[in-house]
C-alpha positions in Angstrom: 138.2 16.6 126.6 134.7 17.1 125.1 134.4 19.8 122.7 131.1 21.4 124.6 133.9 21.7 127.6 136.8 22.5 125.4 134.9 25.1 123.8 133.8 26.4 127.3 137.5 26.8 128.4 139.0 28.2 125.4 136.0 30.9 126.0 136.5 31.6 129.2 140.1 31.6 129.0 140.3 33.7 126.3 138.0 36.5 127.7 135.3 35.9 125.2 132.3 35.0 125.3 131.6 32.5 128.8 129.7 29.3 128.4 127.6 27.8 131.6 125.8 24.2 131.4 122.5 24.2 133.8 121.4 21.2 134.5 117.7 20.5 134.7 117.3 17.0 134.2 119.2 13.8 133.6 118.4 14.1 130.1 118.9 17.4 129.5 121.0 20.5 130.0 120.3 24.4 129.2 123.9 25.9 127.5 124.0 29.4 128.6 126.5 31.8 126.4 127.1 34.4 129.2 127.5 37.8 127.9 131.5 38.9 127.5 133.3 40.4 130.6 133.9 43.8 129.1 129.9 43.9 130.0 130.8 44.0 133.7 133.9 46.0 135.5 137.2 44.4 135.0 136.8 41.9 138.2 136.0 38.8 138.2 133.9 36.8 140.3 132.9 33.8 142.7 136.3 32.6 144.2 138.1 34.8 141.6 136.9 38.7 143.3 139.2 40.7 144.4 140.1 43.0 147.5 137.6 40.6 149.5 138.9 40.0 153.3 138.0 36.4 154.3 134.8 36.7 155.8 133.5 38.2 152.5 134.8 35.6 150.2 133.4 32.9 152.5 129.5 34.7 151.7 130.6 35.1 148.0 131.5 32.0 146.9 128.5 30.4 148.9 126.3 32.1 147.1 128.5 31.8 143.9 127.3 28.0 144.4 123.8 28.3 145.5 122.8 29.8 141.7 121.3 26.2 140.7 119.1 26.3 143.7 118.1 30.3 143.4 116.6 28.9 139.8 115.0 26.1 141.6 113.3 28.2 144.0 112.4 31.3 141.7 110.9 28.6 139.4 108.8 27.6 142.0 107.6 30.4 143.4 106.9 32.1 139.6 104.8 29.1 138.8 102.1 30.0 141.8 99.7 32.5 140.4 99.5 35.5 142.8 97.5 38.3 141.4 97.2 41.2 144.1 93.9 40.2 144.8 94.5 36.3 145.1 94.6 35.8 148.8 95.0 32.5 148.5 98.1 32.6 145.9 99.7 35.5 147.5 99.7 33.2 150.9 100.9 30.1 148.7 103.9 32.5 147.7 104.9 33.3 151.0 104.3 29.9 152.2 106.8 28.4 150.2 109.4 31.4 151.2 108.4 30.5 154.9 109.7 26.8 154.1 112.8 27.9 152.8 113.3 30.0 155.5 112.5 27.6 158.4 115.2 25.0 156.2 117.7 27.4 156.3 117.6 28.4 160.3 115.7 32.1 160.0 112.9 32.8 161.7 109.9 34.3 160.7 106.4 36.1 162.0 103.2 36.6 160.2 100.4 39.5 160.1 97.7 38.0 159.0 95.2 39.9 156.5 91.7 38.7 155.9 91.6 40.5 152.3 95.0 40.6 151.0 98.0 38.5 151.6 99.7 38.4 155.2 103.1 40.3 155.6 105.8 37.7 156.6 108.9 39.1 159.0 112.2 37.2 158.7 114.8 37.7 160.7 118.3 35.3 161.9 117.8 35.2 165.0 115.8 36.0 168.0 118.6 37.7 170.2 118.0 41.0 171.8 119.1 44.2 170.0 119.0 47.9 170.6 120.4 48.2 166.8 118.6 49.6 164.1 118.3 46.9 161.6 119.2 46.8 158.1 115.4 45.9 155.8 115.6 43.5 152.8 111.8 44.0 151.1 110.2 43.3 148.6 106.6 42.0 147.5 105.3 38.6 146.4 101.9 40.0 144.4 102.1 40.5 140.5 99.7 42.0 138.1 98.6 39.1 136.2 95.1 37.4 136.6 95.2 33.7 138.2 95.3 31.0 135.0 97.8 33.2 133.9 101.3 30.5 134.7 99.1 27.7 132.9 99.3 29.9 129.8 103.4 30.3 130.4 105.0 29.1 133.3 108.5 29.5 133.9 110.8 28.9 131.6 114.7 29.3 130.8 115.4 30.4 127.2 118.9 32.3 125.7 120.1 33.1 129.4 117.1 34.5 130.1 114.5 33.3 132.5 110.7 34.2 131.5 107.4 33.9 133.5 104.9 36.3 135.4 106.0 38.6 138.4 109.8 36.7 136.9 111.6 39.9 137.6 108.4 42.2 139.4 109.8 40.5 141.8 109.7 37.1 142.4 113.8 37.3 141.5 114.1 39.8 144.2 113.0 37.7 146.5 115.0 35.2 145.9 118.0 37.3 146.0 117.0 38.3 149.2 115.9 35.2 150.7 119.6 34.0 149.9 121.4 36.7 151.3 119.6 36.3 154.2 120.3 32.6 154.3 123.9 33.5 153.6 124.3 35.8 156.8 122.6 33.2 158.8 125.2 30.8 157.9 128.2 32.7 158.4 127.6 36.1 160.0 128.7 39.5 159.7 126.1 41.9 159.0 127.2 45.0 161.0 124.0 45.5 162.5 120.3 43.3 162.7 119.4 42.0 159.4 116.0 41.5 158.8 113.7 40.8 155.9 110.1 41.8 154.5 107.5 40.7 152.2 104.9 42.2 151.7 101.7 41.0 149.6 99.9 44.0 147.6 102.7 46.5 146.1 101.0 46.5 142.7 97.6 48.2 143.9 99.3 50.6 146.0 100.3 48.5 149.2 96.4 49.1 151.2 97.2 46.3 153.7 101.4 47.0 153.8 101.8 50.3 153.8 101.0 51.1 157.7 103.7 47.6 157.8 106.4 49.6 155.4 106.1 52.7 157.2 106.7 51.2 160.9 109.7 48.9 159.4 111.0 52.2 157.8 110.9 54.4 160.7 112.7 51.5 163.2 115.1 50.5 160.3 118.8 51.9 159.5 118.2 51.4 155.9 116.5 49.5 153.2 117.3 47.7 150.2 114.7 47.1 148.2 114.7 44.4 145.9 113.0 45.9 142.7 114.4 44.4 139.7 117.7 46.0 138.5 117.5 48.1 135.4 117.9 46.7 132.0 121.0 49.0 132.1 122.4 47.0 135.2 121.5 50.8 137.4 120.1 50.6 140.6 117.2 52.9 141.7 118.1 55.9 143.4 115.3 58.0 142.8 111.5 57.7 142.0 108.4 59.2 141.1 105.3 59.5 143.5 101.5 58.7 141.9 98.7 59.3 143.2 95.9 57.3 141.7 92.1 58.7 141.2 88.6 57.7 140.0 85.9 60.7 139.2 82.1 60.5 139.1 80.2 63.0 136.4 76.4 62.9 136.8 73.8 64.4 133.8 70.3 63.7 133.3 69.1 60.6 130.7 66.9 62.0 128.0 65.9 60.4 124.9 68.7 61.9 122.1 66.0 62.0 119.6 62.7 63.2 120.6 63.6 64.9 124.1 67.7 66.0 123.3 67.0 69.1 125.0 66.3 67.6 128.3 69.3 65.8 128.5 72.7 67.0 130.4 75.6 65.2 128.8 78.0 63.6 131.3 80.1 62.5 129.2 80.3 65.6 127.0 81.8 67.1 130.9 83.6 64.2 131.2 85.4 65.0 127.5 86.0 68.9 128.7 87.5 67.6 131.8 90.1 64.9 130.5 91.5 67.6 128.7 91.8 70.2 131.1 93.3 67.5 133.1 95.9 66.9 130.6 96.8 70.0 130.2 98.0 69.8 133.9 101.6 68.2 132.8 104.3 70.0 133.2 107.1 67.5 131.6 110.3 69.7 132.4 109.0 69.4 136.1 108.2 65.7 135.6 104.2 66.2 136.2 102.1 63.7 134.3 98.4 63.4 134.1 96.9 60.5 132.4 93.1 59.4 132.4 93.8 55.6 131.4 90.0 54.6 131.9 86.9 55.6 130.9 83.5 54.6 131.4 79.9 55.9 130.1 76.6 56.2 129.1 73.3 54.1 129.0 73.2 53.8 125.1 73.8 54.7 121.7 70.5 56.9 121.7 70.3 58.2 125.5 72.1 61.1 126.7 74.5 59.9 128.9 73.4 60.1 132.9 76.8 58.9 134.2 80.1 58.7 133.1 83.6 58.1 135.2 87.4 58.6 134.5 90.2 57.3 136.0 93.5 59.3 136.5 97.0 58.0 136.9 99.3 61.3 138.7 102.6 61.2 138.5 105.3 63.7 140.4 108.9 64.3 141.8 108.6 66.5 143.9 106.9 66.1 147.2 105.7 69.6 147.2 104.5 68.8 143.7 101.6 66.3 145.0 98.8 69.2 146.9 99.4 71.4 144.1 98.5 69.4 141.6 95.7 67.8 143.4 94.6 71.1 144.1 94.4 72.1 140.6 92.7 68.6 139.7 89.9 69.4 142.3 88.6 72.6 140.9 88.6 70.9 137.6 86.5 68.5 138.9 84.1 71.0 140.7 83.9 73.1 137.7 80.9 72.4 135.2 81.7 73.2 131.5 78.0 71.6 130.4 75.7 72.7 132.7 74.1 71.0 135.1 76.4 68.5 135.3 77.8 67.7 139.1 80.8 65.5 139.7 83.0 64.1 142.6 86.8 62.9 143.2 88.5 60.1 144.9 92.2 59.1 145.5 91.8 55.4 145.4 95.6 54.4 146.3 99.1 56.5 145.8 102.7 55.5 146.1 105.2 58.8 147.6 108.1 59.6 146.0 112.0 58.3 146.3 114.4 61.5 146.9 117.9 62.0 147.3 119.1 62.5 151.1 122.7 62.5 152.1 122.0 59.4 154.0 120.5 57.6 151.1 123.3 58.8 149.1 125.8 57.2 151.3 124.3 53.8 151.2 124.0 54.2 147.1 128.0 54.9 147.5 128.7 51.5 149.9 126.3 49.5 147.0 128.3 50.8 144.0 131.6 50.1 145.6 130.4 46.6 146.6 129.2 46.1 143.2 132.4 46.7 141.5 134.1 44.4 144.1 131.3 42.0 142.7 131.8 42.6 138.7 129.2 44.7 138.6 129.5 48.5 136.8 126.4 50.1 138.8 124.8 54.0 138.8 122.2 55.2 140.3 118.9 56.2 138.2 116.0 57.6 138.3 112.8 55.8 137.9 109.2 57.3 136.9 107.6 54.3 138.1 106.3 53.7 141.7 107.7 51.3 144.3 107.4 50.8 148.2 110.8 52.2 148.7 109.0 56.0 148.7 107.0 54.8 151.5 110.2 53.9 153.7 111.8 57.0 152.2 109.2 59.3 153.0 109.9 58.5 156.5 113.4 59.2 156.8 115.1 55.9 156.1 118.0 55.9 154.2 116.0 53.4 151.0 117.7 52.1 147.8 115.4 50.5 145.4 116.3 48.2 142.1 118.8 46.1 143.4 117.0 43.0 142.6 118.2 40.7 139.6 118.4 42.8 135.9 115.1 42.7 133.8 113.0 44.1 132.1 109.3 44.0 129.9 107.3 44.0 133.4 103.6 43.3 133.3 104.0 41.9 130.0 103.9 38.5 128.9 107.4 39.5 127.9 109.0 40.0 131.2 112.7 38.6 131.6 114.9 38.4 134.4 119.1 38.0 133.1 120.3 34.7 134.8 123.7 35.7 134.8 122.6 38.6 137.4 121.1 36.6 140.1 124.1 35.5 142.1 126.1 38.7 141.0 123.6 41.1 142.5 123.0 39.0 145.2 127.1 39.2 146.1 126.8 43.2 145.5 124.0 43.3 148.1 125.6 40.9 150.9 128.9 42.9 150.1 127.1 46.1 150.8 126.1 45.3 154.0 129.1 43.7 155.3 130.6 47.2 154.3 128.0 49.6 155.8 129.3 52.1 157.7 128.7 51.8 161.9 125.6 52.6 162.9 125.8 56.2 165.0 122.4 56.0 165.8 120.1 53.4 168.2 116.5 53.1 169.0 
């Protein structure tokens, strides 16, 4: 026996520390040292889970196999720049997602969008259903510029794989697209299963959200496909944001030889960042941040124009007029003046909250996790997702249950390898063990 395999054994047999050998040419192999089992519950998995009935081990161990060809397909897809304003990537994206689909059996419809990507529907089948179905969503855009993958394309490095939108969430797709496929192939899912991907989640969702909210309101629940904490949690809980720009107008005059004619805007603009700020609250999870400023004509001009833009962040649904209340009249106020100014929301995400609904598909996900290896809690998240737009309708919405990363919008971002399969098994056991549906459209 070669030692490399020995070595593996011993590890594995031991309860140590797991070795994996990914093949990625005939040349060469990646040696993955999986983190030790007492990460995960005490089950096992692939063919070794326990308290599966046969139909769920069939969809496990498939997709137990189908981890070399996840990798494959989330390398592809990472390596297509597809900033949320790159029409043209975004549609790449989703092209190659459409291909996989149409290779695997699943169908799919397009709505096209002449600014922003088009929203692609998947779903098994095209058989006639009074159901609600069950949403797997997700988006295809990232944050990064386009020449950004020539800089660092994908890569696989210390069980980790690396490259933009890798975990923000190209890896959720992936997950999803292979659940889908797995349910396709063998069947099961208690009611329609259906998938979505949509093309502009990180400004906001302009073109998806009307999409989100009429899949939300038709659905039985969603899983989103967020990445996974870096704790292993899912998402059961989110902030909302609402996202704002604000115009202050003055009066140029030369800041030498006529400074009395002048009317500062950005001397208002400095009165009302901090009046602004003052408007958190962080024991009711409030947060007000002007990220961006803009100003002036130059160094010896008093400034004519200046602008501010303000990230708002809440829990509470209740919280979100309040606090845009108070923002107005600290726009509308004048500290220096003779100084006007407007205010305009320029996108927002609504928050994720607990319902009992919600709380019983969280419940079916953690027990299907454990039956998957997987130690799983819910958590709450002050970033913004889709999953509050589906929420905020009334469907039942968990969030995070994508692959486990972390470092998002950096050139750091990682998705853990070791998660893909595993959280795709936690999903497809989670809907094999939803509850019947008591309700139909």
């Amino acid at each position: 026996m070669p030692d490399a395999v020995a070595l593996s054994h011993l590890a594995n047999s031991v309860g140590g520390a797991a070795v994996e050998f990914m093949r990625e040419s005939d040349r060469k192999a990646w040696v993955n040292f999986v983190p030790p089992r007492w990460r995960y519950s005490n089950r096992l998995w692939g063919d070794e889970m326990t308290k599966l009935v046969p139909h769920e081990a069939k969809i496990t161990q498939w997709l137990a196999a189908q981890n070399d060809a996840m990798l494959g397909l989330l390398a592809e897809v990472v390596n297509i720049d597809s900033g949320s304003y790159d029409k043209w990537g975004v549609d790449a994206v989703g092209d190659r997602f459409i291909r996989f689909f149409s290779e695997q059996g699943l169908l799919t419809t397009i709505e096209r969008n002449e600014r922003f990507g088009d929203a692609i529907h998947v779903r098994l089948d095209d058989r006639p259903s009074n159901e609600r179905p069950i949403v797997l969503m997700g988006h295809r855009d990232t944050v990064f510029a386009k020449g950004e993958v020539a800089r660092r394309s994908f890569r696989i490095e210390g069980g980790r794989a690396y490259g933009p939108g890798v975990v923000d969430m190209k890896g959720g797709l992936v997950l999803n697209a292979f659940v889908l496929a797995a349910f396709k192939r063998f069947g099961g899912a208690p009611s329609p299963l259906v998938g979505l991907i949509t093309s502009d989640e990180e400004i906001a969702s302009p073109s998806s959200r009307p999409i989100i909210e009429r899949v939300g309101r038709a659905a039985r629940c969603v899983f989103n496909s967020e990445p996974g904490r870096p704790s292993g949690n899912v998402v059961t809980s989110r902030k909302g944001g609402v996202f704002l720009s604000f115009e202050v107008i003055g009066k140029a005059a030369h800041s030498g030889g006529n400074f009395e004619k002048g009317i500062s805007a950005i001397g208002e603009l400095a009165h009302k960042i901090v009046a602004l700020h003052n408007l958190t609250d962080l024991e009711r999870g409030i947060t007000l941040n002007v990220g961006l400023v803009r100003g002036g004509q130059s160094v010896n001009t008093t400034a004519p124009s200046a602008e501010g833009q303000i990230d708002l962040r809440y829990v509470k649904p209740e919280q979100r007029s309040r606090t845009l209340a108070a923002v107005q009249e600290i726009i509308d106020h004048a500290t220096v003046p003779g100084t006007s100014a407007k205010l305009e929301i320029k996108g927002e995400f609504l928050p994720v909250t607990s319902t009992p609904q919600a709380e019983e598909v969280f419940h079916c996900y953690r027990a299907a996790a454990a039956d998957a290896g997987l130690a799983v809690a819910g958590e709450f998240s002050g970033g913004c997702a889709d999953s509050g737009f589906t929420a905020a309708v009334g469907c039942p919405t968990l969030c995070g249950v994508g692959p486990v990363g972390g470092n998002a919008h950096t050139a750091e971002e990682y998705l853990e390898i070791d998660t893909l399969v595993r959280r795709a098994q936690a999903l497809a056991l989670a809907i094999l063990r939803l509850p019947a549906d008591g309700a139909q459209r």
